[in-house]
C-alpha positions in Angstrom: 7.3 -17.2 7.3 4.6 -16.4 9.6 3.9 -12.9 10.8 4.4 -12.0 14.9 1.8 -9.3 15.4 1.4 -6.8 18.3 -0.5 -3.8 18.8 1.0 0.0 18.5 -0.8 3.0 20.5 -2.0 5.8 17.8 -4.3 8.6 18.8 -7.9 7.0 19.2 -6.8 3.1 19.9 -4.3 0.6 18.9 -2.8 -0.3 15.0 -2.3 -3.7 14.1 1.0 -4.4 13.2 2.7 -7.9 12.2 6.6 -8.3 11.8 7.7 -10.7 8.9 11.4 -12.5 9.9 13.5 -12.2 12.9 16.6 -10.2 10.7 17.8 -6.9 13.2 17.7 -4.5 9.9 14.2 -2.8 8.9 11.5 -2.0 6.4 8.1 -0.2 7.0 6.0 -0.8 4.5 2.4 0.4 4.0 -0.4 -1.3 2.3 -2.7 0.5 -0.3 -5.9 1.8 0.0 -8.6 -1.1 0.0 -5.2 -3.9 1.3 -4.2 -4.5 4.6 -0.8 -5.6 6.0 -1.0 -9.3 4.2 -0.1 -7.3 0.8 2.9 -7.7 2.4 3.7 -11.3 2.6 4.9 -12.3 -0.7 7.7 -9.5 -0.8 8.6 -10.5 2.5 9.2 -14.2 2.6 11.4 -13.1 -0.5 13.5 -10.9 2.3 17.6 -12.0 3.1 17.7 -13.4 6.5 19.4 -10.2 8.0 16.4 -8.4 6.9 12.7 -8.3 8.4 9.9 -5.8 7.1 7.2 -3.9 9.5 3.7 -4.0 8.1 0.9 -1.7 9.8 -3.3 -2.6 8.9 -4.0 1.5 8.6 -6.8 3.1 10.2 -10.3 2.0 8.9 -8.4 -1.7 7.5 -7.7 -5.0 8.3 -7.6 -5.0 12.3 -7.5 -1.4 12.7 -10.7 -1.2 11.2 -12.5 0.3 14.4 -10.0 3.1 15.0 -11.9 6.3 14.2 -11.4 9.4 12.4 -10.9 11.9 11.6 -8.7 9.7 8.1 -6.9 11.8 5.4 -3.3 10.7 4.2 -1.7 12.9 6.6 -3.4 11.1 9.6 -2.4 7.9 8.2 1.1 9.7 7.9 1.3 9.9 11.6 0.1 6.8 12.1 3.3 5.4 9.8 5.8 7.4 11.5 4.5 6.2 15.0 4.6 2.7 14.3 8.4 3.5 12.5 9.5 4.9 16.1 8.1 1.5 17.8 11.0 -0.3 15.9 13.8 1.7 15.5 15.3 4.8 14.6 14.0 5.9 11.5 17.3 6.4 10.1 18.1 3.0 10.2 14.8 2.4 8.5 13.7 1.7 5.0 10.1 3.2 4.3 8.2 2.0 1.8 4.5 2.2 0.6 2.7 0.5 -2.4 -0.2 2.5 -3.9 -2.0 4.8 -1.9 1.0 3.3 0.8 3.2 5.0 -1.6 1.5 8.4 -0.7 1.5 8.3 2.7 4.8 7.0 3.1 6.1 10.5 1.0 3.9 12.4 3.4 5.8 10.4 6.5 9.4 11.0 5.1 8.9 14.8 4.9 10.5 16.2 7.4 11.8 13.0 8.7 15.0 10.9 8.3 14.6 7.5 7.0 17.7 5.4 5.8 15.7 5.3 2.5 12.3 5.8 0.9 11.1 3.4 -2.0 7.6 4.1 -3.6 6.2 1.4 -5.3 3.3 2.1 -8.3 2.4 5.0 -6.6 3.7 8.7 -4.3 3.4 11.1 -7.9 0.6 13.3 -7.5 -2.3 12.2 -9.2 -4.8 15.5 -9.3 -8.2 15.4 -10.1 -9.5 16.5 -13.4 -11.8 20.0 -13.3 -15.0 18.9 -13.1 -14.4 15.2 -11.8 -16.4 14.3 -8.6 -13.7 12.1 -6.5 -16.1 10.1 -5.2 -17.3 8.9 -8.9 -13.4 9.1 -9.4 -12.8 6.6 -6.8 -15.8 4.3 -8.4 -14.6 4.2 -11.9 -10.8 3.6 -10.8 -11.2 1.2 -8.2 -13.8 -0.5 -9.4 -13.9 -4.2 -8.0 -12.1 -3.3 -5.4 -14.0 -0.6 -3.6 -17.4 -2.5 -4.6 -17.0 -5.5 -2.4 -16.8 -3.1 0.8 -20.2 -3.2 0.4 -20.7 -7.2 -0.3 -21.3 -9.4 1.3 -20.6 -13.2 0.5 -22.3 -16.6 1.0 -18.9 -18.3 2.3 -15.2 -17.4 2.5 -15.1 -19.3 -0.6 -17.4 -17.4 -2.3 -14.9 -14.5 -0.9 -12.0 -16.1 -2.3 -13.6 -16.5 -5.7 -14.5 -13.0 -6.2 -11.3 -12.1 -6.0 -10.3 -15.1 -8.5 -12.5 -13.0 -10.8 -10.2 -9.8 -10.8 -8.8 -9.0 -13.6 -5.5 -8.4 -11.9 -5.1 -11.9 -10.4 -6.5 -13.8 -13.3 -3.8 -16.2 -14.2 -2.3 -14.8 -11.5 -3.3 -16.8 -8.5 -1.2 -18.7 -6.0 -0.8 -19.1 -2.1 0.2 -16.0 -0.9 -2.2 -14.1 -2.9 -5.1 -16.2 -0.9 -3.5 -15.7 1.9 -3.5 -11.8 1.7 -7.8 -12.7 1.2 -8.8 -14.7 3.5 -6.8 -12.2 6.1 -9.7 -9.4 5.0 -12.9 -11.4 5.2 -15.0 -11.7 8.5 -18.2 -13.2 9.3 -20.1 -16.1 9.6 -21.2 -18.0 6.7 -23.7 -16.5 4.9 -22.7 -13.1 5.8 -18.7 -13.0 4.7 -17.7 -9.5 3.8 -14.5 -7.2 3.7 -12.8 -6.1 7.0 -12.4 -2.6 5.4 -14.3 0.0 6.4 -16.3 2.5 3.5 -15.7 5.5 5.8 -12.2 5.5 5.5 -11.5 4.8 2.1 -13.7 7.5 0.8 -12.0 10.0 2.7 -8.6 8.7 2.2 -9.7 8.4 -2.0 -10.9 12.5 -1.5 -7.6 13.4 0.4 -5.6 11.6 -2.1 -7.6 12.9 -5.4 -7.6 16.9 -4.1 -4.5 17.3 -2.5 -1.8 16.9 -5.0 0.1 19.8 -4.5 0.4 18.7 -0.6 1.7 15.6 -2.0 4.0 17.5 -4.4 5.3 19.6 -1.7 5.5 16.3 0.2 7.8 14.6 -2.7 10.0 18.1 -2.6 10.5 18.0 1.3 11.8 14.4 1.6 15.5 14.2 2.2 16.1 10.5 2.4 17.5 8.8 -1.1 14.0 8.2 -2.8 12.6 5.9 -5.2 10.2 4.8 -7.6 8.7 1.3 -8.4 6.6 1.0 -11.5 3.8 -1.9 -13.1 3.8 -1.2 -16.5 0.1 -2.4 -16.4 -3.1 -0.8 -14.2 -5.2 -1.7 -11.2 -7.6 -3.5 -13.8 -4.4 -5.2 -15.8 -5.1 -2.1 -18.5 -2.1 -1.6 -21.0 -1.4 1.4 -19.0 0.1 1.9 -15.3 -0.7 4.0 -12.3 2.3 5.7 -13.1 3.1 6.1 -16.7 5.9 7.3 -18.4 5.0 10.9 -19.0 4.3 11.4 -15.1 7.6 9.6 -14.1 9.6 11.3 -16.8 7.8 14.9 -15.4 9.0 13.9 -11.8 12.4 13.3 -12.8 13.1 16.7 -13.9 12.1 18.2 -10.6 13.6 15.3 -8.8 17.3 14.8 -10.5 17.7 12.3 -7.7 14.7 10.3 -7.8 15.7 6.8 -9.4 12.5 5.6 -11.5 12.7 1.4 -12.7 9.6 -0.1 -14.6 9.3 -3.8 -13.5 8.2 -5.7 -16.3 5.4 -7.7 -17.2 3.8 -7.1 -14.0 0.3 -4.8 -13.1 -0.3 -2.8 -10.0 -1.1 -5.9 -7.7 1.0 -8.5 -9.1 4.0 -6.3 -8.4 3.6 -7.5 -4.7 2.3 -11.0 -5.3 3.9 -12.3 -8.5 7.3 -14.3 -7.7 9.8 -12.6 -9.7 8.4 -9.5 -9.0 8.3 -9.8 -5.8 11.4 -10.7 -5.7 13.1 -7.9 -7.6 11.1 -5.7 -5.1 12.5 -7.6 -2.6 16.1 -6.9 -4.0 15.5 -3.8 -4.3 14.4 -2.9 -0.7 17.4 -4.4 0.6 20.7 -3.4 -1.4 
């Protein structure tokens, strides 16, 4: 399934957006914070025919990567809810968001009536620690990923290879997952380097690290039957996940009607890439 992508006007310039299938019912789903709209791809091809899902490259990424500031999740917000009006009417729309997607697409629904919002590994507030600078934050819990914005790399090759290295993708490799790569690099040989812009992912990392009680709020506000994906393993394929038990089990008791499922034997990227996760994500999207 190849992507068909067009061009929706947002404040400032044009996003980037690429439809997945030709099916007349509709997800919107929104990449994390280093990704871009190929993070998509896997869960999509995985789609039933009558669906197709909406992916977006936000602000600072992918082929929006010259749209300027000011960032923050709430810009990004409008961004999501721009691009959602493009397509449809948002109550005939699944949202969904993966990662730091999973944040903005919260901050979209508020206020808004989608068919459904799903949050996958991510949309709990995750507040910074007294003390903590969220830039160092950002360093420690990225880590590979935010380091290669400032990379570059002999060949696309080379590219690829680096990302071989990951600890999440390490015996977790296959087509879709280079595909989702080789989308992000740019440049000739010798000078290969990530599409993503540092700008934006600092201040989106800050916005996202300080604001959790905008995000709680957020989580409170939305309307729409609302969701929760889980990896039971990290960004780094760590024993732990984004979202662990405790904070799920915290956000159940002030959302009765959140449903919470742990996907197992997955981590915070493989979730999208791996084949019978993505498929259960898939599932899931579209009952």
């Amino acid at each position: 399934m190849n992507p068909v992508f067009s061009d929706v006007e947002v404040p400032g310039g044009a996003l980037r957006v690429a439809r997945f299938g030709t099916g007349p019912r509709l997800i919107v789903a929104v990449h994390g914070i280093t990704a871009s709209l190929m993070a998509w791809n896997a869960v999509a091809r995985r789609l039933p025919a009558e669906w197709s899902l909406v992916a977006m490259d936000l602000r600072g990424r992918g082929h929006s990567a010259g749209l300027p500031g000011p960032y923050g999740l709430r810009r990004q917000a409008e961004d999501v809810n721009l691009v959602a009006r493009s397509v449809g009417a948002e109550s005939d729309l699944v949202l969904t968001g993966h990662s730091m997607g999973a944040y903005v697409a919260v901050l979209a629904a508020a206020g808004h009536d989608y068919a459904r919002v799903v949050m996958i590994d991510g949309g709990l507030p995750l507040p910074l620690l007294p003390g903590l600078d969220p830039d160092e934050t950002l360093n420690t819990t990225l880590g590979p990923a935010l380091a290669r914005l400032s990379q570059t790399f002999p060949s696309t090759g080379a590219y690829v290879d680096f990302f071989k290295a990951h600890p999440a993708f390490a015996g977790n490799w296959n087509d879709e997952v280079e595909e989702y790569v080789l989308y992000d690099a740019v440049g000739p040989e010798g000078e290969v380097r990530s599409r993503v812009r540092q700008e934006p992912i600092r201040q989106d990392g800050r916005w996202l690290l300080t604001e959790g009680e905008a995000v709680a709020a957020a989580l409170h506000a939305v309307k729409s039957p609302l969701s929760l994906l889980r990896a039971p393993r990290g960004l780094l394929d760590q024993p732990v996940g984004m979202i662990p038990d405790e904070l799920a089990a915290a956000w159940r008791e002030q959302l009765p009607a959140l449903e919470d499922d742990l996907v197992e034997d997955c981590n915070h990227y493989t979730i999208l890439f791996q084949d019978r996760c993505a498929s259960l994500v898939a599932r899931h999207l579209t009952r």
